[in-house]
N, C-alpha and C positions, 0 to 999 in steps of 0.2 A: 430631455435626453435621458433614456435609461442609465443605469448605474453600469459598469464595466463587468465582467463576470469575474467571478472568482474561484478558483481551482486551490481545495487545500490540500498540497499532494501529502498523505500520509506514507513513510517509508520508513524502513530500516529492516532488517532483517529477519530471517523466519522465526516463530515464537519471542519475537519483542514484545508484544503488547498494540500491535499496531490495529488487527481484528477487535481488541474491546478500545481502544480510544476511538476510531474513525466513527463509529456508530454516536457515540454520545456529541464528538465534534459535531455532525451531522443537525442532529436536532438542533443543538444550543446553537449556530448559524443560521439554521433555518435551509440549507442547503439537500441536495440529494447526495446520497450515497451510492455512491458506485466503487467495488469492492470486486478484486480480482478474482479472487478464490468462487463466488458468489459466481460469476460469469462461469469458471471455468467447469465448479460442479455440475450446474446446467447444462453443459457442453457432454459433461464426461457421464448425464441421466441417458442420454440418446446418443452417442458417438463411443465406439471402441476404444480403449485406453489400453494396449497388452501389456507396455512396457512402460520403464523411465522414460528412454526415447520419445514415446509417442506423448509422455505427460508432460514432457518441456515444452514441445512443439503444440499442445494445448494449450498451455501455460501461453505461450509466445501469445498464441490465437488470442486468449481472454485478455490480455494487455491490451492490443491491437481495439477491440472491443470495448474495452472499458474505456477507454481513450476516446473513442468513436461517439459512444454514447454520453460522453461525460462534455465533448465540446458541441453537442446539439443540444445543452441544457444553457437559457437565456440567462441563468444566474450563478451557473458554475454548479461545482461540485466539491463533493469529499471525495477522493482520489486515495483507494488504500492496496499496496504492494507492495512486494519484495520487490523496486525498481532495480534492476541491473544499472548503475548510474551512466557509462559510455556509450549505453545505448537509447535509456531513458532522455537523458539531457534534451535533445533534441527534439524530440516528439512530446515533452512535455510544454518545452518553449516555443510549439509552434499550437498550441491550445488557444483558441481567443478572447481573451482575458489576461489579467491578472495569476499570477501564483505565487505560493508561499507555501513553504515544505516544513513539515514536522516529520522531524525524525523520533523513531523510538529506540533509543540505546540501551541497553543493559549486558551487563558481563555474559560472554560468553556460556559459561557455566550455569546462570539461570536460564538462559535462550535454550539453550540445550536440554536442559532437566522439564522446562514446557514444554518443547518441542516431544521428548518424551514420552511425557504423560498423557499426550494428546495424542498420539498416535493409537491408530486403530477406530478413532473418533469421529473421524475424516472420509469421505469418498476412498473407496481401493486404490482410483486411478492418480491419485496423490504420491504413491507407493513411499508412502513415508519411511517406514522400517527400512527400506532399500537403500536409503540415501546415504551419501557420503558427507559427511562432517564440512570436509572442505567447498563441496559443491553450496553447503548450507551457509555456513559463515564464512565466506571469504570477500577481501577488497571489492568486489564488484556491490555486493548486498551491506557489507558490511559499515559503510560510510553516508553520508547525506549523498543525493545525487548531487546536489550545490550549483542550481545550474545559474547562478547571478540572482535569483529573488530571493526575499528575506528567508531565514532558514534560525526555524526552534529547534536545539534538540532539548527533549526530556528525559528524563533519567524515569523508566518505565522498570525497571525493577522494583520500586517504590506506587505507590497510589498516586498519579499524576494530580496535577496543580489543573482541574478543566480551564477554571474562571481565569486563571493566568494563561491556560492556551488561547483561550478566546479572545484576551484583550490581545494575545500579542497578535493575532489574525487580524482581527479589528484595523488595528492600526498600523496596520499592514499593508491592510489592502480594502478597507470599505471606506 
């Protein structure tokens, strides 16, 4: 019998650190990566972006998508976004597999000052400079989505612990 799949959801909030961990988790599991932003800028090479509006409802699209594509992989995936957790929960728990969520926490004030710096860096239709603070870091982004599977979080203002995320995926869920 094959092994069960595995879904490592990467989450936490904008400019945590979740875009440079999900990549390295990826390799070191041997899994694929499937990454929100990564779907949506594809989307937003060929499809009009004018507004915030239309980049949420992007945004919504490349979740929807990377979800899609992430439960057709027979071994799971790396799963990396800003999950909105009341909404995630659900659609994450009906993936077929296993999951185990890494969250990336750090102080507002770093998330911010990367978010920052990073802007302009980005696709247009991101409309970053546009965004509101609270849209960015609030309870919905701000927490693990926690939907009942095991759940890391790591303190990603710091150089994270890979070989410690690994084992704790490992034994989690392989």
């Amino acid at each position: 019998m094959a092994p069960e799949a595995v879904y490592v959801v990467v989450s936490g909030p904008p400019a945590s650190g979740k875009s440079t961990l999900a990549p390295v988790l990826a390799r070191e599991l041997g899994l694929p990566l499937v990454a929100k932003d990564t779907i949506k800028d594809a989307l937003m090479s060929v499809l009009p972006v004018p507004d915030v509006e239309a980049s949420r409802q992007l945004g919504r699209g490349a979740v929807a998508a990377m979800l899609a594509v992430a439960a057709e992989s027979p071994t799971g995936a790396v799963i990396e976004s800003n999950f909105y957790r009341s909404l995630a929960r659900q659609s994450l728990g009906e993936l077929p597999g296993a999951a185990v969520e890494v969250f990336c926490r750090c102080p507002k004030a770093v998330a911010l000052e990367r978010y920052r710096r990073r802007a302009g860096s980005r696709h247009a239709g991101h409309f970053d400079g546009d965004r509101d603070v609270d849209e960015l870091w609030n309870d919905e982004v701000a927490e693990p989505v926690a939907g009942g599977w095991p759940l890391l979080e790591v303190n990603s203002a710091q150089l994270v612990d890979v070989a410690a995320v690994v084992t704790f995926v490992r034994n989690a869920c392989l």
